[in-house]
KEKE-3310 file (N, C-alpha, C; in steps of 0.2 Angstrom, whole numbers, plus 5000, padded with zeros to 4 digits):
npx = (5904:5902:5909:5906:5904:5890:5884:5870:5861:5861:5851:5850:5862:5860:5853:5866:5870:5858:5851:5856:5862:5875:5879:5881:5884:5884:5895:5892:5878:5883:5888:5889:5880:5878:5893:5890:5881:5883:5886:5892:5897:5885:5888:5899:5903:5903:5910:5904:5910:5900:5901:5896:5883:5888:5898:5889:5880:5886:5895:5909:5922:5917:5922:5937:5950:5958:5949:5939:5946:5946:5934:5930:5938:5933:5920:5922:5929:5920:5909:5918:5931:5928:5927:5929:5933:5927:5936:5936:5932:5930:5918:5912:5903:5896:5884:5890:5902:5898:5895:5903:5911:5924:5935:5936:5949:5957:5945:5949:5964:5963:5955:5965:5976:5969:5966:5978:5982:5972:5978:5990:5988:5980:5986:5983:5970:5957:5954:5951:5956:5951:5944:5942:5934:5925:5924:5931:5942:5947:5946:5956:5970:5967:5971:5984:5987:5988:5997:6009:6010:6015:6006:6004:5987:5984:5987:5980:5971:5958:5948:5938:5925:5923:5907:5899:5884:5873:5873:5873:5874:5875:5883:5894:5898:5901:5913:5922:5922:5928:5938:5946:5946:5952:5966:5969:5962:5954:5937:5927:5910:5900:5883:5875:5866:5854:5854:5864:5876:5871:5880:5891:5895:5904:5917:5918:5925:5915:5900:5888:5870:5858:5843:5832:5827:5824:5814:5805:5797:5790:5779:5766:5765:5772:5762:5756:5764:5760:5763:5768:5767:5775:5787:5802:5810:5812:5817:5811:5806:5819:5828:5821:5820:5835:5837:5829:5838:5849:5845:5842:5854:5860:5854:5858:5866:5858:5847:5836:5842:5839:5833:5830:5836:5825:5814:5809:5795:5783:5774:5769:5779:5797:5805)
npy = (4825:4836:4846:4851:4864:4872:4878:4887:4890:4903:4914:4929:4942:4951:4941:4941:4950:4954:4941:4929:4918:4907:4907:4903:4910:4912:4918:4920:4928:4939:4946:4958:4968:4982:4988:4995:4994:4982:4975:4974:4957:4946:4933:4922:4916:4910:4907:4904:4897:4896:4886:4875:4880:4888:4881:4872:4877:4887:4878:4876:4887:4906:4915:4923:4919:4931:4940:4935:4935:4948:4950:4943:4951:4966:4961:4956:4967:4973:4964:4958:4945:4930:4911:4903:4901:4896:4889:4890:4879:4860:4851:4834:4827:4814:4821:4833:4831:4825:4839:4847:4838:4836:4825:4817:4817:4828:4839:4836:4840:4855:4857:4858:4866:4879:4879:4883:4896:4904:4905:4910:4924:4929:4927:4927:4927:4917:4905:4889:4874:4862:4845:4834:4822:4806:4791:4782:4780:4790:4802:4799:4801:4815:4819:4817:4821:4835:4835:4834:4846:4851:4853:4850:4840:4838:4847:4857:4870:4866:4856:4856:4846:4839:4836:4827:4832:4825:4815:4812:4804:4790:4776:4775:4787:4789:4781:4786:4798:4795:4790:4798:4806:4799:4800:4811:4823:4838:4841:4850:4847:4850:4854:4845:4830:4827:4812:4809:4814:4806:4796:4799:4808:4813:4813:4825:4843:4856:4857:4862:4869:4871:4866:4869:4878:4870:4862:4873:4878:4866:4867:4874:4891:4895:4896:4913:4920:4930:4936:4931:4915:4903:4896:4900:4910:4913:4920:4918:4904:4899:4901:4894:4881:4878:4879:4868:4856:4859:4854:4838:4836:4839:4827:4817:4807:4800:4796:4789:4797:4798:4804:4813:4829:4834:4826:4832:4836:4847:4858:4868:4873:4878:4864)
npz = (5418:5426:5425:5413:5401:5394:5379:5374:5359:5348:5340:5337:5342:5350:5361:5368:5377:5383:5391:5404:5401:5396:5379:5361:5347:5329:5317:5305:5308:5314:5304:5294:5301:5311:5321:5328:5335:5345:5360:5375:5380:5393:5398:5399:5380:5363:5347:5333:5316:5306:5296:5292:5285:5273:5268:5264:5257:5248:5240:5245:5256:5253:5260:5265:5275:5279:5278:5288:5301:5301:5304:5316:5325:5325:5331:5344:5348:5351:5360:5368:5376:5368:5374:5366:5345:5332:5318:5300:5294:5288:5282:5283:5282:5270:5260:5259:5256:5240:5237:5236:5229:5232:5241:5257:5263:5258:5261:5275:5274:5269:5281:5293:5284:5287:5300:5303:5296:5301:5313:5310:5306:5318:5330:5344:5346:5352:5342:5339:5335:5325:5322:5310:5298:5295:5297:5311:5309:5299:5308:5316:5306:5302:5315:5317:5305:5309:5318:5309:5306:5315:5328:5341:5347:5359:5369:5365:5372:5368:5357:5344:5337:5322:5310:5318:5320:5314:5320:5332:5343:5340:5343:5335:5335:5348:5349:5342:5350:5365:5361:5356:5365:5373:5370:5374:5369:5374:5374:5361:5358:5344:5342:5351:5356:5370:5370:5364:5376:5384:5381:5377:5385:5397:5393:5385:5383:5385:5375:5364:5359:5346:5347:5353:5347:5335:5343:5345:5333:5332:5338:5348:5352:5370:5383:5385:5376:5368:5355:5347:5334:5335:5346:5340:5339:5353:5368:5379:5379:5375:5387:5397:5392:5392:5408:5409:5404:5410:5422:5420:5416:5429:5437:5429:5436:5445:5438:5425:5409:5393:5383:5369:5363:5353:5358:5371:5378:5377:5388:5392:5397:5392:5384)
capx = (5899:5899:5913:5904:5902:5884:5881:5866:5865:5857:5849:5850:5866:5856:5855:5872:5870:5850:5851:5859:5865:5881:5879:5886:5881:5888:5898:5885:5872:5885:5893:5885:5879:5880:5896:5888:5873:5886:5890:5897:5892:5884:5891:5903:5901:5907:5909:5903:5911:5895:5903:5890:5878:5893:5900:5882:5877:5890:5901:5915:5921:5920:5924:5942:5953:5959:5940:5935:5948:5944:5926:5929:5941:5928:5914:5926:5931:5913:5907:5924:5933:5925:5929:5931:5932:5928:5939:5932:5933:5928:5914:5914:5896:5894:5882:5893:5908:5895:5892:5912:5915:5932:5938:5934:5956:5956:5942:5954:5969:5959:5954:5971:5979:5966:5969:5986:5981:5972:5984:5995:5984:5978:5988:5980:5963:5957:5954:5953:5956:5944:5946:5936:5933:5918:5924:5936:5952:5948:5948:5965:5972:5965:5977:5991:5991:5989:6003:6015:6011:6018:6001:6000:5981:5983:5991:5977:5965:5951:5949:5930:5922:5917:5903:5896:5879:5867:5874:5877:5868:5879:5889:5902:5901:5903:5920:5925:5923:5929:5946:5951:5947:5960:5972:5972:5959:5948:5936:5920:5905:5896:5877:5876:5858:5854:5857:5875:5877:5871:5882:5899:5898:5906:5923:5916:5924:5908:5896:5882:5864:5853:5839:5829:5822:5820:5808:5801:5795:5786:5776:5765:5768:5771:5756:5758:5768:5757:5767:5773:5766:5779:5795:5808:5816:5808:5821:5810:5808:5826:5831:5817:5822:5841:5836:5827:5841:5854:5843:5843:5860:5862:5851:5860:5868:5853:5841:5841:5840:5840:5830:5833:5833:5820:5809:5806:5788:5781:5769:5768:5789:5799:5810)
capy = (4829:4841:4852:4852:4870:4871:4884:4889:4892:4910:4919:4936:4944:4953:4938:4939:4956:4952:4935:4927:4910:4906:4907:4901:4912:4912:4922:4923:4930:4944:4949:4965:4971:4988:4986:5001:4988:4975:4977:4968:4951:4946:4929:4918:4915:4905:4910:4899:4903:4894:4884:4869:4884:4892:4876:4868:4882:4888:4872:4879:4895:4913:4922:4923:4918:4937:4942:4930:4937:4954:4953:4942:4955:4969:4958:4954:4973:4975:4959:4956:4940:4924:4906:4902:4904:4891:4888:4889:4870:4859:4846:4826:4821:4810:4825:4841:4829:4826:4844:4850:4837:4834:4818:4819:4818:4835:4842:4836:4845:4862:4861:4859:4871:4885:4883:4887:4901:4910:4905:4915:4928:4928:4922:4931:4924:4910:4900:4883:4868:4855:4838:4831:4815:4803:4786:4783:4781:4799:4808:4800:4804:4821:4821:4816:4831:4841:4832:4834:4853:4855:4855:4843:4845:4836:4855:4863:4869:4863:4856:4854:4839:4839:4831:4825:4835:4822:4806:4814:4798:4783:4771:4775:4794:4788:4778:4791:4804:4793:4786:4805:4809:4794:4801:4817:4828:4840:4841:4852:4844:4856:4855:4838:4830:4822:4805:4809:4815:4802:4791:4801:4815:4813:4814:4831:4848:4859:4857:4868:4866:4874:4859:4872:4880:4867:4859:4876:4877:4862:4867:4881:4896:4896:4901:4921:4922:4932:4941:4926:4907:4898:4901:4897:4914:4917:4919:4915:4898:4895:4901:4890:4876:4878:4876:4860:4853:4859:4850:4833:4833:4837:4822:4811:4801:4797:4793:4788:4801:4796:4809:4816:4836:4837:4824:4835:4839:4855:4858:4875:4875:4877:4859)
capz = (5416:5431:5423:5407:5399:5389:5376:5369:5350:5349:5331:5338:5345:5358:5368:5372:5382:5385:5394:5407:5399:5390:5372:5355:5341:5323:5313:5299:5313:5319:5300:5291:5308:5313:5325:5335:5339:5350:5367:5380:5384:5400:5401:5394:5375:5358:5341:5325:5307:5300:5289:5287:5280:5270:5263:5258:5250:5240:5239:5248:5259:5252:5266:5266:5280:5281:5279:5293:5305:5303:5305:5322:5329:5325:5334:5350:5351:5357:5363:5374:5373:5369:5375:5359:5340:5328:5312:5293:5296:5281:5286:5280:5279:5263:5254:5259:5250:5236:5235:5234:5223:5236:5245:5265:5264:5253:5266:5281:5275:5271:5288:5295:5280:5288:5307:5304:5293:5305:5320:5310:5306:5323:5337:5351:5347:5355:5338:5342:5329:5324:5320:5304:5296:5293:5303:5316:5307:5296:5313:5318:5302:5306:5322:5312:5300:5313:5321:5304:5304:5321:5329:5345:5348:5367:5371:5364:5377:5367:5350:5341:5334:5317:5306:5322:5321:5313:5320:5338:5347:5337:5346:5329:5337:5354:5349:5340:5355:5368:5356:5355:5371:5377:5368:5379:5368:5376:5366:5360:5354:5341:5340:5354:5359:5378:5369:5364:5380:5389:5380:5382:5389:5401:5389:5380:5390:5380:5371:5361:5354:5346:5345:5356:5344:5332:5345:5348:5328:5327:5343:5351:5358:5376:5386:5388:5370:5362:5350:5339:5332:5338:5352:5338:5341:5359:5375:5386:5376:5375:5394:5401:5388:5395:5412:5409:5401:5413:5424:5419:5417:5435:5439:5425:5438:5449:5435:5416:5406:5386:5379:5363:5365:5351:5360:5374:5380:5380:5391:5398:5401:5385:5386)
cpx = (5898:5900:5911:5901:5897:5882:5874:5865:5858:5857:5851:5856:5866:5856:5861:5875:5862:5849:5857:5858:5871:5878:5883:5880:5887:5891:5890:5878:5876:5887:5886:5881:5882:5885:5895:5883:5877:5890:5890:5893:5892:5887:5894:5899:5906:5905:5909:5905:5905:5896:5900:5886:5882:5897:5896:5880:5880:5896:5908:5916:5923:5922:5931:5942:5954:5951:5939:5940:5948:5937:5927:5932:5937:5922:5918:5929:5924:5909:5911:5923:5931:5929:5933:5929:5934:5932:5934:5936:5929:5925:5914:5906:5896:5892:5887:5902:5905:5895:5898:5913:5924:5932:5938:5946:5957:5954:5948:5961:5969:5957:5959:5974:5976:5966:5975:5986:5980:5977:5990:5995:5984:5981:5984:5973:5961:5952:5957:5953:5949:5948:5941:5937:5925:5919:5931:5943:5953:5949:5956:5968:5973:5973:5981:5992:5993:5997:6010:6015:6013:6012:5999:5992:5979:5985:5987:5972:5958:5951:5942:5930:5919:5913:5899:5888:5873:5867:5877:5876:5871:5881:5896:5904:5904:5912:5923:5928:5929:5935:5947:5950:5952:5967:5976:5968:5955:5945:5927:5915:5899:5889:5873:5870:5860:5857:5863:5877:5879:5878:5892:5902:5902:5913:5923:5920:5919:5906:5890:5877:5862:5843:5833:5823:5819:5813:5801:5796:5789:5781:5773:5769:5768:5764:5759:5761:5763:5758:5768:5767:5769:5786:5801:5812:5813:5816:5819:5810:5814:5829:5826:5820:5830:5840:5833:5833:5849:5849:5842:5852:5865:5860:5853:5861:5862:5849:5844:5838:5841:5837:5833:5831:5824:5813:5806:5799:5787:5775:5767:5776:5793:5804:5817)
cpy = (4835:4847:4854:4858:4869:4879:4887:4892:4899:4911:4925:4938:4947:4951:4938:4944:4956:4949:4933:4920:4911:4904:4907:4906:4911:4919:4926:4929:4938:4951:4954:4968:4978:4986:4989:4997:4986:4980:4970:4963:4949:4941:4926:4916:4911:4908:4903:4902:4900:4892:4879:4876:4886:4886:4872:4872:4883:4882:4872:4884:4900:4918:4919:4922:4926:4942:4941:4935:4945:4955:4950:4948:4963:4966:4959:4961:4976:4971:4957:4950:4931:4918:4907:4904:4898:4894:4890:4882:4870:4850:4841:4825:4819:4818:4831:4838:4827:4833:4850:4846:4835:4828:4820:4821:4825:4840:4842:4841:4854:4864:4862:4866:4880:4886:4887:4893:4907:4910:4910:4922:4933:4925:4925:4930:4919:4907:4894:4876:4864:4848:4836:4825:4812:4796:4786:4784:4788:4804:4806:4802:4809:4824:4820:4821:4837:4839:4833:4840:4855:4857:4849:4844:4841:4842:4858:4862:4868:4862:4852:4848:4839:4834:4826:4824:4831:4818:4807:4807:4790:4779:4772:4781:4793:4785:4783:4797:4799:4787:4791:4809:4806:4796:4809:4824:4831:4843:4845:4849:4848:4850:4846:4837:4825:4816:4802:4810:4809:4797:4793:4807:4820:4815:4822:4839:4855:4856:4863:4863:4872:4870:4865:4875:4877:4863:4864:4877:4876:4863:4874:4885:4894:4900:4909:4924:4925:4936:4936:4919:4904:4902:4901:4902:4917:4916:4917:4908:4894:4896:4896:4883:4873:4877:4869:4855:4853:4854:4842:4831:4833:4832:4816:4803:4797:4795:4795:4795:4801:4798:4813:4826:4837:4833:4826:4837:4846:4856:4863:4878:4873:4869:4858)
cpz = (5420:5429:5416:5403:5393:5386:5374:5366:5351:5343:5332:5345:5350:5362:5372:5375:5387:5391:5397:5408:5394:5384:5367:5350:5336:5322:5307:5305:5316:5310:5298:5295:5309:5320:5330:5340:5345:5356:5370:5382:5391:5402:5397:5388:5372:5353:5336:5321:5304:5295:5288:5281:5272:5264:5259:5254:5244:5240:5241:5251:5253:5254:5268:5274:5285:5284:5286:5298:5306:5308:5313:5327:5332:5332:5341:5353:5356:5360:5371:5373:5374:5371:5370:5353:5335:5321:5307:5292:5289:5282:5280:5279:5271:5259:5253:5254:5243:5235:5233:5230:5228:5241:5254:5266:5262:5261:5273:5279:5273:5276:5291:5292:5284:5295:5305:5301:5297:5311:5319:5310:5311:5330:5344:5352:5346:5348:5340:5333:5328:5319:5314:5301:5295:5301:5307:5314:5301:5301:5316:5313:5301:5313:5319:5308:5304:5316:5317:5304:5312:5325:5334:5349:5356:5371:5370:5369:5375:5357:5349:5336:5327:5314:5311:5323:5320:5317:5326:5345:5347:5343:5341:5333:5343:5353:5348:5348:5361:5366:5357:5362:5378:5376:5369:5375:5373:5371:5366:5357:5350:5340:5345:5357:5366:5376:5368:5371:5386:5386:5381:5383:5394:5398:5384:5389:5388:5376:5367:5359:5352:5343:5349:5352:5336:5333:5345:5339:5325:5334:5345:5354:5364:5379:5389:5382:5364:5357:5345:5338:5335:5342:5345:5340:5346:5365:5379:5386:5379:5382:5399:5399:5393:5401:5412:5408:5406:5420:5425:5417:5423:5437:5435:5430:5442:5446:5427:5413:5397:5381:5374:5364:5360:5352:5368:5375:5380:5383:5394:5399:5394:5388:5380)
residu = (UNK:UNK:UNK:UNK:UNK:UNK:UNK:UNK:UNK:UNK:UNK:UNK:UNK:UNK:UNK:UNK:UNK:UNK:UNK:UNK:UNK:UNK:UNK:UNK:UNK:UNK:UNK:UNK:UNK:UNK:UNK:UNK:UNK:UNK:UNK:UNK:UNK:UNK:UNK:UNK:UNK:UNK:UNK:UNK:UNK:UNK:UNK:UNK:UNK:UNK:UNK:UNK:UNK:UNK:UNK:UNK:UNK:UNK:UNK:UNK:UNK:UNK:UNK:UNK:UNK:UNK:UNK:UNK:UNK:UNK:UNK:UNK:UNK:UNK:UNK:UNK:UNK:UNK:UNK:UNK:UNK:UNK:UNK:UNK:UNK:UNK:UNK:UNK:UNK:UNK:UNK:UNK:UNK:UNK:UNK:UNK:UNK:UNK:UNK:UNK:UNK:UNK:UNK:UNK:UNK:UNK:UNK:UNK:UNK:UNK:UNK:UNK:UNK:UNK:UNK:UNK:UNK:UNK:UNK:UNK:UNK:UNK:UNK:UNK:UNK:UNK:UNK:UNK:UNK:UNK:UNK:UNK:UNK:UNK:UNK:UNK:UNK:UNK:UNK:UNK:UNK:UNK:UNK:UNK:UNK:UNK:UNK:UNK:UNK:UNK:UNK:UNK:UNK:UNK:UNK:UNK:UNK:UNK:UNK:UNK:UNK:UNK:UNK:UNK:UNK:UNK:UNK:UNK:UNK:UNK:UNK:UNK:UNK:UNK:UNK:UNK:UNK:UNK:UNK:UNK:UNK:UNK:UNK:UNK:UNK:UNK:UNK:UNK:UNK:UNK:UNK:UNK:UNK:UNK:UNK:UNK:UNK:UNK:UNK:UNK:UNK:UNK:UNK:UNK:UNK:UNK:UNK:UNK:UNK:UNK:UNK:UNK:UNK:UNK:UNK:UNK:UNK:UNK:UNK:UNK:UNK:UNK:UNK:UNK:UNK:UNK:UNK:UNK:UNK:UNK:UNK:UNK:UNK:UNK:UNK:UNK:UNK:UNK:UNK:UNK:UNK:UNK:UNK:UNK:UNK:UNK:UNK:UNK:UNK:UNK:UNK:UNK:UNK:UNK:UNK:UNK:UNK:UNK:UNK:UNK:UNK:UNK:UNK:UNK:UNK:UNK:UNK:UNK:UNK:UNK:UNK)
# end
């Protein structure tokens, strides 16, 4: 847990020359943006294609492979170069394979079919895989494809976790993380709450949230936030929050910590 890189999920591309925290923004959040806007980022960052949004909406991706990698080259010319850079992965929850209309096995070889897409695309940026499925034996499966297409993902210096995001807390998630993480993954955990954490975190080499501002939502403003309702899209919120949270997971080992990020207290201190 010590070596554990923590993103937090940012709405406004700002933060990531603004603020002094490591930040995951999306794709969606950067595209049709004035390029003149983006400068350099202050500290390490991560790129989202936003493909839960992209694929619940319109039932699959529109934004080309070629598209995509345009638009992140554009971004990364003025941000400078991110960690990483999530795929147009193709997520397993029950409804989003309701909503395609396709078999989680289908979804698993589209996400495969489009690493390699942009790898070819793109070799020079740091696109990283993703593993997709529902239960444990669709993410080995998963590995296996990758492994037929000439894609050993114990090589790769990081490979994401999909379909995780609701169900981050499980003991099914926990096997799951903690089977692919024996098997020599390093492994990202996209959108990951304290509880998952507590449970195998210790197997995760990042993570991301942005649960920060889900808490901040259903709650006041911070005392002094007189401009807004609520912190959802406040920095001071989210850079306070991120301390909290990098906090308790320094203290993981000396004391329990089982809190769900969006059961965090507010009291004065975003949490």
């Amino acid at each position: 847990m010590a070596g554990l890189v923590f993103y937090t999920g940012v709405h406004h591309p700002n933060w990531l020359w603004d603020l002094e925290f490591d930040a995951f923004v999306s794709h969606r959040r950067l595209v049709g943006r004035s390029l003149r806007g983006l400068r350099k980022a202050r500290r390490r960052f991560a790129i989202d294609s936003g493909g839960f949004t992209e694929v619940s909406q319109f039932g699959g991706w529109r934004t080309t492979p070629e598209d995509y990698v345009t638009s992140v080259r554009a971004y990364t010319a003025r941000l400078g170069r991110p960690d990483f850079i999530a795929p147009q992965d193709w997520m397993c929850e029950p409804f989003i394979i309701r909503r395609t209309g396709l078999s989680v096995a289908e979804h698993q070889r589209r996400t495969v079919a489009n690493y390699l897409r942009l790898r070819e695309l793109a070799p020079d940026l740091p696109i990283i895989p993703v593993v997709q499925g529902w239960q444990l034996g669709d993410y080995l499966r998963c590995v296996d494809l990758y492994a037929r297409a000439g894609v050993d993902l114990a090589d790769a210096p990081l490979v994401g976790l999909g379909s995780v995001c609701r169900r981050q807390s499980t003991d099914e998630i926990a096997q799951v993380v903690t089977t692919l993480a024996a098997g020599g993954l390093g492994l990202h955990g996209f959108g990951v709450k304290t509880a998952g954490l507590a449970l195998y975190g210790d197997h995760l080499v990042s993570a991301d949230s942005m649960a920060w501002s889900f808490r901040a939502r259903r709650s006041p403003a911070l005392p002094g936030c007189v401009t807004h309702r609520n912190c959802a899209n406040c920095p001071r919120y989210a850079a306070q929050w991120r301390d909290n949270v990098l906090t308790g997971l320094r203290h993981r080992q000396t004391r329990p910590w089982q809190m769900s990020f969006l059961d965090l207290p507010n009291q004065g201190v975003a949490r």
